[in-house]
N, CA, C and O atoms as a GROMACS GRO file, in nm:
protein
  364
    1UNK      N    1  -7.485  -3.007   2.872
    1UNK     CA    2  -7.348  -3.043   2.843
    1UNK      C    3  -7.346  -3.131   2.717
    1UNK      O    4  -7.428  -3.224   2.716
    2UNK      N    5  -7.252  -3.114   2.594
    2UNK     CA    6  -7.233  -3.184   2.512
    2UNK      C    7  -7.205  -3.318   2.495
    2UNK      O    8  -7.227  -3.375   2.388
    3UNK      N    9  -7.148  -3.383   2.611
    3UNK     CA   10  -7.165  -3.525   2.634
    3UNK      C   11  -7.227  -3.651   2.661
    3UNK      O   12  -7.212  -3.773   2.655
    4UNK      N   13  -7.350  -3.503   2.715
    4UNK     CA   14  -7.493  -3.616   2.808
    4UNK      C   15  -7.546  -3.646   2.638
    4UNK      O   16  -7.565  -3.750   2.574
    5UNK      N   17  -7.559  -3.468   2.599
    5UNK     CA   18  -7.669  -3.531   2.446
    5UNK      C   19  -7.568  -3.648   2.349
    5UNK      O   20  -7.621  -3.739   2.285
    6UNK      N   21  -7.447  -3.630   2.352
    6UNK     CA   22  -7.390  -3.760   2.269
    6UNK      C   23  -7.431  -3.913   2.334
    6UNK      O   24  -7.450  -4.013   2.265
    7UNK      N   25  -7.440  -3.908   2.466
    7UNK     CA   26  -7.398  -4.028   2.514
    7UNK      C   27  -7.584  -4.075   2.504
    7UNK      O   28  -7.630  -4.189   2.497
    8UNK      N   29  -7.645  -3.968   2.508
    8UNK     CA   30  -7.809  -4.000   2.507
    8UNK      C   31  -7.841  -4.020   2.336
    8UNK      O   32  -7.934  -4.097   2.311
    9UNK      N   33  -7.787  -3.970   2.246
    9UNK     CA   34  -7.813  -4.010   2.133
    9UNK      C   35  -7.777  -4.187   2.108
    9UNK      O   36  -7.863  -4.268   2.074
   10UNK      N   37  -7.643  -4.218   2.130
   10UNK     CA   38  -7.597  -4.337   2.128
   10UNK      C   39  -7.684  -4.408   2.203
   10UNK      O   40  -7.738  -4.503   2.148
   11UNK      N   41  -7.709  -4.385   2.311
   11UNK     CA   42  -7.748  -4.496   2.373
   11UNK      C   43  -7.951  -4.486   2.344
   11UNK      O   44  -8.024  -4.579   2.378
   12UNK      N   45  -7.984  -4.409   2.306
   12UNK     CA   46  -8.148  -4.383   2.273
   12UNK      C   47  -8.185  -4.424   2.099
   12UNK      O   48  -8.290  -4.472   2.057
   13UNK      N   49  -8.090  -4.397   2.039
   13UNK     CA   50  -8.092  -4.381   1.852
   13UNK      C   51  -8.020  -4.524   1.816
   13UNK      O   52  -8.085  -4.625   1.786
   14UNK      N   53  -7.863  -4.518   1.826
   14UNK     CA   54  -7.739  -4.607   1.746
   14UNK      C   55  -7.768  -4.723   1.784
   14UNK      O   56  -7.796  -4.816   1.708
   15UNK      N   57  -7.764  -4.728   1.904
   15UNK     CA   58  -7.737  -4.905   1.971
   15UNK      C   59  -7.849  -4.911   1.952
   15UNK      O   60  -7.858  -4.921   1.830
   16UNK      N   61  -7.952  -4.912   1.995
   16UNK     CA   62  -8.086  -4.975   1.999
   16UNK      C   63  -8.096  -4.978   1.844
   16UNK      O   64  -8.142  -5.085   1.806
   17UNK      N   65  -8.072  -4.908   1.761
   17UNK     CA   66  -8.134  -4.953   1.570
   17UNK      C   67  -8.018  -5.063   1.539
   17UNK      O   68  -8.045  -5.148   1.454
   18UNK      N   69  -7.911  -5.067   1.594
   18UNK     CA   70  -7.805  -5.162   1.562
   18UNK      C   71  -7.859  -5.308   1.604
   18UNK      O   72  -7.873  -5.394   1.518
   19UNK      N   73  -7.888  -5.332   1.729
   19UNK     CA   74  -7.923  -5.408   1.811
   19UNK      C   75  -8.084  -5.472   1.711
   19UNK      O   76  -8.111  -5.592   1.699
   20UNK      N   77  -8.152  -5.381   1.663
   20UNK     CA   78  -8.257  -5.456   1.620
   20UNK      C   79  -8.248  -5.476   1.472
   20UNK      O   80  -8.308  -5.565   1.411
   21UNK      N   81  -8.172  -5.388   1.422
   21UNK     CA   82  -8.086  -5.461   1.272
   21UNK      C   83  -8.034  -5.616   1.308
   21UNK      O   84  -8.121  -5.700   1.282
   22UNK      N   85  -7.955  -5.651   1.343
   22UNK     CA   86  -7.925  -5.769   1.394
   22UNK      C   87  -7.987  -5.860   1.444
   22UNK      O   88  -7.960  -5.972   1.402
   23UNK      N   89  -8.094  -5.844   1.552
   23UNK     CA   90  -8.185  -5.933   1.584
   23UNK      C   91  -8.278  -6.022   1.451
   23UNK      O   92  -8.293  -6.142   1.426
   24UNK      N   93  -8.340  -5.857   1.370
   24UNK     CA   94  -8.455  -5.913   1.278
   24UNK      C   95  -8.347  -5.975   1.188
   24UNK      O   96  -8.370  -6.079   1.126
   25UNK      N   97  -8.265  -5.930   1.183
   25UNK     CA   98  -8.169  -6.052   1.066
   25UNK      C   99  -8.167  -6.190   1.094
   25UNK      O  100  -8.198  -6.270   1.005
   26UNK      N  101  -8.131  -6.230   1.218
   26UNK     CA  102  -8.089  -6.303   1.294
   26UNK      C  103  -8.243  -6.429   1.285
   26UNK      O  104  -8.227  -6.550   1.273
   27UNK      N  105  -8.361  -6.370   1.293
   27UNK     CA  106  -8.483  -6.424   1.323
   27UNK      C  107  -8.542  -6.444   1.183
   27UNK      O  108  -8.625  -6.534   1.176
   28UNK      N  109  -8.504  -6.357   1.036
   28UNK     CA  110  -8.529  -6.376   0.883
   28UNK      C  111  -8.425  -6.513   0.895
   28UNK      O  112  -8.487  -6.620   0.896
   29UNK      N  113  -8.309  -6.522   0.903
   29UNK     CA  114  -8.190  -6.646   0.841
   29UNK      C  115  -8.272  -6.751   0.955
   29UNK      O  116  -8.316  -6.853   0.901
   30UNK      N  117  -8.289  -6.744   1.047
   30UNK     CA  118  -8.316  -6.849   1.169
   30UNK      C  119  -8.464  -6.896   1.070
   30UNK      O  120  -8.458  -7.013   1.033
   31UNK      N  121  -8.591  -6.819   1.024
   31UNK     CA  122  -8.683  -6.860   0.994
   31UNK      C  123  -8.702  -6.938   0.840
   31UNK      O  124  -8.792  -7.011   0.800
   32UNK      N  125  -8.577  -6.890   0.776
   32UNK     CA  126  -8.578  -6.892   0.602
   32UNK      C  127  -8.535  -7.038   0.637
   32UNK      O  128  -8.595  -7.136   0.593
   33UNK      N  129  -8.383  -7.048   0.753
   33UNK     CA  130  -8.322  -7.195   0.732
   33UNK      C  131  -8.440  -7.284   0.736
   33UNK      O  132  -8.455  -7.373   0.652
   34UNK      N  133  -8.552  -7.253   0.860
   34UNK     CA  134  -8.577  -7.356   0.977
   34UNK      C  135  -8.698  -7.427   0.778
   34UNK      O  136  -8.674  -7.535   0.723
   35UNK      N  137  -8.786  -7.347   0.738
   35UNK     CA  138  -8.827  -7.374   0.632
   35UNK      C  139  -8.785  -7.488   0.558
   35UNK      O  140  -8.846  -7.594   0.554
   36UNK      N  141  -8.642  -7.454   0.481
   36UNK     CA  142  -8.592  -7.548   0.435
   36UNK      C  143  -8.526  -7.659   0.454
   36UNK      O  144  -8.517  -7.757   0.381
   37UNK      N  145  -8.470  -7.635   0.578
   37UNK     CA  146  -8.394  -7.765   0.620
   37UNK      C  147  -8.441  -7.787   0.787
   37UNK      O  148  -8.364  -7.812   0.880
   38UNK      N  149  -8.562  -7.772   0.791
   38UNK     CA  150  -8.592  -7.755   0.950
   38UNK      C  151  -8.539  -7.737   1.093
   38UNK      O  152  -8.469  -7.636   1.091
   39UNK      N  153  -8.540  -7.782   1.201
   39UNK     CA  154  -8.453  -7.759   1.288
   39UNK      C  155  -8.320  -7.762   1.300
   39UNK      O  156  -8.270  -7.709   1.399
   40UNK      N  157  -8.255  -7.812   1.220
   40UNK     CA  158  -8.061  -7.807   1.165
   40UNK      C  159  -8.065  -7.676   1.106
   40UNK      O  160  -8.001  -7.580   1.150
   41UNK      N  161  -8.130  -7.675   1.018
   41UNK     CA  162  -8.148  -7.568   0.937
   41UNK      C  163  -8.150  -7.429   1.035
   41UNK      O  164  -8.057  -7.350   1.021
   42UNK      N  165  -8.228  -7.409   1.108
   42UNK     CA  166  -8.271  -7.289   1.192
   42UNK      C  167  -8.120  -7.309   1.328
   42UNK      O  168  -8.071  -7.216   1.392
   43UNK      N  169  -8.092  -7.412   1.334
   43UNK     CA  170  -7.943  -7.360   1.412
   43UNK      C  171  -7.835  -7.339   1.341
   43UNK      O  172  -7.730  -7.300   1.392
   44UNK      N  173  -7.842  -7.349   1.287
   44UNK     CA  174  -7.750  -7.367   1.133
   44UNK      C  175  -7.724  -7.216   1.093
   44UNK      O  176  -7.614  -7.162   1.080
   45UNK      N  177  -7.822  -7.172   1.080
   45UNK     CA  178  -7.846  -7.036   1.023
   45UNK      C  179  -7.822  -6.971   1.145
   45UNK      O  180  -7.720  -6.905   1.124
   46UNK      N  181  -7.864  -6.952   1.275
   46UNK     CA  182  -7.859  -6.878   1.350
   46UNK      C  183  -7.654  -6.898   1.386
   46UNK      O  184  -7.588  -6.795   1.401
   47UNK      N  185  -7.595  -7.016   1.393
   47UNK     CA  186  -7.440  -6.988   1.443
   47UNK      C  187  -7.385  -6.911   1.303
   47UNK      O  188  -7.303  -6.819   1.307
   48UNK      N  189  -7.438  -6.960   1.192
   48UNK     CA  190  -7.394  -6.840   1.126
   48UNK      C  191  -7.374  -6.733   1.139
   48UNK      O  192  -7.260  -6.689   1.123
   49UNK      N  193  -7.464  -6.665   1.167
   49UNK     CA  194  -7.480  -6.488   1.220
   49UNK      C  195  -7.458  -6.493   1.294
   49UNK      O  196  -7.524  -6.414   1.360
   50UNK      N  197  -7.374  -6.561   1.365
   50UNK     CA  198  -7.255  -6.503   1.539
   50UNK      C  199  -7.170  -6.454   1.500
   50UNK      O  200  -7.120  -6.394   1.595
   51UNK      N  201  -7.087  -6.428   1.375
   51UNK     CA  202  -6.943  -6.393   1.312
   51UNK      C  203  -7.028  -6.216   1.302
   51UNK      O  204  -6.997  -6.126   1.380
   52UNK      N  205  -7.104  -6.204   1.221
   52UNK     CA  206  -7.143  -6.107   1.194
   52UNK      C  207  -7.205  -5.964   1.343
   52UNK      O  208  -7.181  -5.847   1.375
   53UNK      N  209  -7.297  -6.089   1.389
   53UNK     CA  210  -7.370  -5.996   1.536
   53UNK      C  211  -7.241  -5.956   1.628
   53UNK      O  212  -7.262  -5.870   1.714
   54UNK      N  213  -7.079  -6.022   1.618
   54UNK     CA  214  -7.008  -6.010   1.714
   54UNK      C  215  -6.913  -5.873   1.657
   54UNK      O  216  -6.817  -5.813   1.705
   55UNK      N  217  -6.984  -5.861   1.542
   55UNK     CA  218  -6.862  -5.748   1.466
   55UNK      C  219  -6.922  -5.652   1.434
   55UNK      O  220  -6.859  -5.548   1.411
   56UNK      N  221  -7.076  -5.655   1.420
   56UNK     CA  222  -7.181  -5.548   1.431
   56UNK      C  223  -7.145  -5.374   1.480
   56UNK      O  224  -7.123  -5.265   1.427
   57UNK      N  225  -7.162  -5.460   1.669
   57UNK     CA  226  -7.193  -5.377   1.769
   57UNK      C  227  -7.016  -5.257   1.729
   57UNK      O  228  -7.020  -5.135   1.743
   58UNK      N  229  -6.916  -5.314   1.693
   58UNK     CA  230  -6.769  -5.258   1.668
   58UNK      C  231  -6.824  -5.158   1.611
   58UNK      O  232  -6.887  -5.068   1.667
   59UNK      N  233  -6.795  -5.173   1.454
   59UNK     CA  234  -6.886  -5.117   1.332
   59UNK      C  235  -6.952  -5.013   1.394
   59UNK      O  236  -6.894  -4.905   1.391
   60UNK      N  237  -7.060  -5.017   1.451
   60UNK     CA  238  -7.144  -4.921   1.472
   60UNK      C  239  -7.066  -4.790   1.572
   60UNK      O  240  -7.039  -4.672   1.552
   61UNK      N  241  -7.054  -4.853   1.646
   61UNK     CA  242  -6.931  -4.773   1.771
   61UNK      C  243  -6.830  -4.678   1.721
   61UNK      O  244  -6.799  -4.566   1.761
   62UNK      N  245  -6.780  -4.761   1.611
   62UNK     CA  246  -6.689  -4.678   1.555
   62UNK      C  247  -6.755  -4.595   1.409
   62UNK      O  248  -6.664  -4.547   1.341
   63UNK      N  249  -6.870  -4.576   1.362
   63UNK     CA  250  -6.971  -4.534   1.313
   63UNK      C  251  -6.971  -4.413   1.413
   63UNK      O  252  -6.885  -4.326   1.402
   64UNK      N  253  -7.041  -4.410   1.483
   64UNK     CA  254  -7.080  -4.306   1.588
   64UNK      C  255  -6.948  -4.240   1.644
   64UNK      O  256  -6.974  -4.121   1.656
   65UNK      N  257  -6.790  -4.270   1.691
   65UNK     CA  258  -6.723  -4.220   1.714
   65UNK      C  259  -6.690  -4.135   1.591
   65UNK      O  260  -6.676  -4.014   1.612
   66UNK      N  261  -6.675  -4.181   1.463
   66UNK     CA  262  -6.584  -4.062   1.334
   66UNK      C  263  -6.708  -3.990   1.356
   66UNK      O  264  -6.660  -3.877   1.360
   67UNK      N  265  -6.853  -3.970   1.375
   67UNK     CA  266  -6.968  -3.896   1.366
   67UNK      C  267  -6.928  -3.784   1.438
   67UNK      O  268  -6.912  -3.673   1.388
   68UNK      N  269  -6.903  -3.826   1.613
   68UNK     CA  270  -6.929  -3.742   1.700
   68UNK      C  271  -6.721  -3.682   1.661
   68UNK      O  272  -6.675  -3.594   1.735
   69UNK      N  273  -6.682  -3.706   1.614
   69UNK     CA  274  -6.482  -3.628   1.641
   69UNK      C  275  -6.548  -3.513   1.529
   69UNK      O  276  -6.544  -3.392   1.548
   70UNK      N  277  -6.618  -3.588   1.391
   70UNK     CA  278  -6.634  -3.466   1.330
   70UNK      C  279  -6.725  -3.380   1.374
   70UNK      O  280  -6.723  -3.281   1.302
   71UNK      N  281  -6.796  -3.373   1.450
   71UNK     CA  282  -6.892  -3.323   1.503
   71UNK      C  283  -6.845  -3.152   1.586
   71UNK      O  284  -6.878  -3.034   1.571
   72UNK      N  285  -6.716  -3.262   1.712
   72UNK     CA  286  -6.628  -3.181   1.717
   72UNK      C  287  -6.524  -3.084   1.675
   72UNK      O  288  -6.500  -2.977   1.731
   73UNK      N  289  -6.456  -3.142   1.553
   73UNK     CA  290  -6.393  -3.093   1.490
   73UNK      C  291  -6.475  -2.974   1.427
   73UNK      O  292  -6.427  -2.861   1.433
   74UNK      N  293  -6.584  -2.993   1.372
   74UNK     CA  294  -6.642  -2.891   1.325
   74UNK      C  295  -6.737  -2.735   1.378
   74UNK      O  296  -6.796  -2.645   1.318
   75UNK      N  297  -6.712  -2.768   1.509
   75UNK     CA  298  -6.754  -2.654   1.637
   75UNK      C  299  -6.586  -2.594   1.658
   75UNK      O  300  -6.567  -2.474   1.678
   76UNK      N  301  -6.506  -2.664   1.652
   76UNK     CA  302  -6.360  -2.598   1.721
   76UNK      C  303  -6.340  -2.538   1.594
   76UNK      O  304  -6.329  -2.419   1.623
   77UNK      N  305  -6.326  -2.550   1.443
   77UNK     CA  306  -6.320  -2.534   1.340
   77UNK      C  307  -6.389  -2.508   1.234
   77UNK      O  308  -6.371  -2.582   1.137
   78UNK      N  309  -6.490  -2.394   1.224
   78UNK     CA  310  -6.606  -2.433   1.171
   78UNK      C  311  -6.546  -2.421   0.967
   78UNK      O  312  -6.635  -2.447   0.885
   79UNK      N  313  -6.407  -2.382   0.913
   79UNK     CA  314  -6.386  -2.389   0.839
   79UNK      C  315  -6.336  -2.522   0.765
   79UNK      O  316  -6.282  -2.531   0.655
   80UNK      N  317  -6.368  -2.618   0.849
   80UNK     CA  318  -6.364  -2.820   0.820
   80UNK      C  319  -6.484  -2.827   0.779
   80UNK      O  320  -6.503  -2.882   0.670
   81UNK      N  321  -6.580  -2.782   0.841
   81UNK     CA  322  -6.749  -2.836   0.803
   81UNK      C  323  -6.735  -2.785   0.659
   81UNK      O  324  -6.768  -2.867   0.574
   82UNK      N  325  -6.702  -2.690   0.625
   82UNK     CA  326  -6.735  -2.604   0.498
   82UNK      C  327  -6.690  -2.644   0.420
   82UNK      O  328  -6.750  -2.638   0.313
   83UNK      N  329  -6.589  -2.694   0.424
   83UNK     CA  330  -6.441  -2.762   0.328
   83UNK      C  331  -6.483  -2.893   0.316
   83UNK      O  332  -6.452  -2.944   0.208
   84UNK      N  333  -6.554  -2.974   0.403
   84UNK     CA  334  -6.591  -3.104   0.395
   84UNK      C  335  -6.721  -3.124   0.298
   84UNK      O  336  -6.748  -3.207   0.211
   85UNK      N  337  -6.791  -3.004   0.354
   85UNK     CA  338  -6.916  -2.989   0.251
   85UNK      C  339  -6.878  -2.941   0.117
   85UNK      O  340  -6.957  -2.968   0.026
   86UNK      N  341  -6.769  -2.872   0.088
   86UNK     CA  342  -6.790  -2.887  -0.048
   86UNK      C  343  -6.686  -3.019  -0.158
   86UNK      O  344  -6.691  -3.039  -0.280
   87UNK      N  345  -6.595  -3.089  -0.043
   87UNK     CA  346  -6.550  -3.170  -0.119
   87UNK      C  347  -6.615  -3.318  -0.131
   87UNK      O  348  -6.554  -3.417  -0.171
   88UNK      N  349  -6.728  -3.315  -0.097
   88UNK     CA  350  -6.855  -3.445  -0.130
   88UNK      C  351  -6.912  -3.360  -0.186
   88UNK      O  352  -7.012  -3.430  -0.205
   89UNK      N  353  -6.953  -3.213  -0.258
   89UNK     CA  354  -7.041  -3.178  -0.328
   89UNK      C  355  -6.970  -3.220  -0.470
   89UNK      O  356  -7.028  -3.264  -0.569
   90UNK      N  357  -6.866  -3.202  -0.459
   90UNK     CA  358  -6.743  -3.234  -0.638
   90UNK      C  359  -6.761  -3.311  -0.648
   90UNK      O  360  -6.756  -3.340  -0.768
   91UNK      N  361  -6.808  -3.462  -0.533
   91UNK     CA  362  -6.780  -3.622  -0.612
   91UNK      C  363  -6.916  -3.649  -0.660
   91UNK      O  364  -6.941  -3.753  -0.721
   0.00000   0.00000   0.00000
């Protein structure tokens, strides 16, 4: 069924590379602060990247939703895929 493999891609591929995009970010700014301005520094840096890690996981979600509509769209319609492919080949 077409839903298991979407919902197994997302949850095996998207979230998990999202999730560790964010982490190793999270642990580079936490390690760069803690360096320079030591322990202030390393909390410092880490509440920073709460604005970002909380708007991430959205982003991605909605990443993967326009993925999977065109996905659809382009099985119900296969004259969108074609039309789509050639109007990113012109730019």
């Amino acid at each position: 069924m077409p839903s298991e493999k979407i919902l197994a891609l997302l949850s095996n591929q998207l979230i998990p590379q999202g999730l560790g995009d964010t982490a190793h970010t999270i642990v580079k700014v936490a390690s760069k602060e803690h360096e320079q301005k030591g322990i202030s520094g390393a909390v410092g840096g880490v509440l920073r990247q709460i604005p970002p890690t909380v708007v991430r996981p959205i982003i991605l979600v909605a990443e993967a939703t326009s993925n999977v509509l065109d996905g659809f769209r382009s099985q119900i319609e296969p004259e969108f895929k074609k039309e789509n492919e050639e109007k990113w080949k012109e730019t």
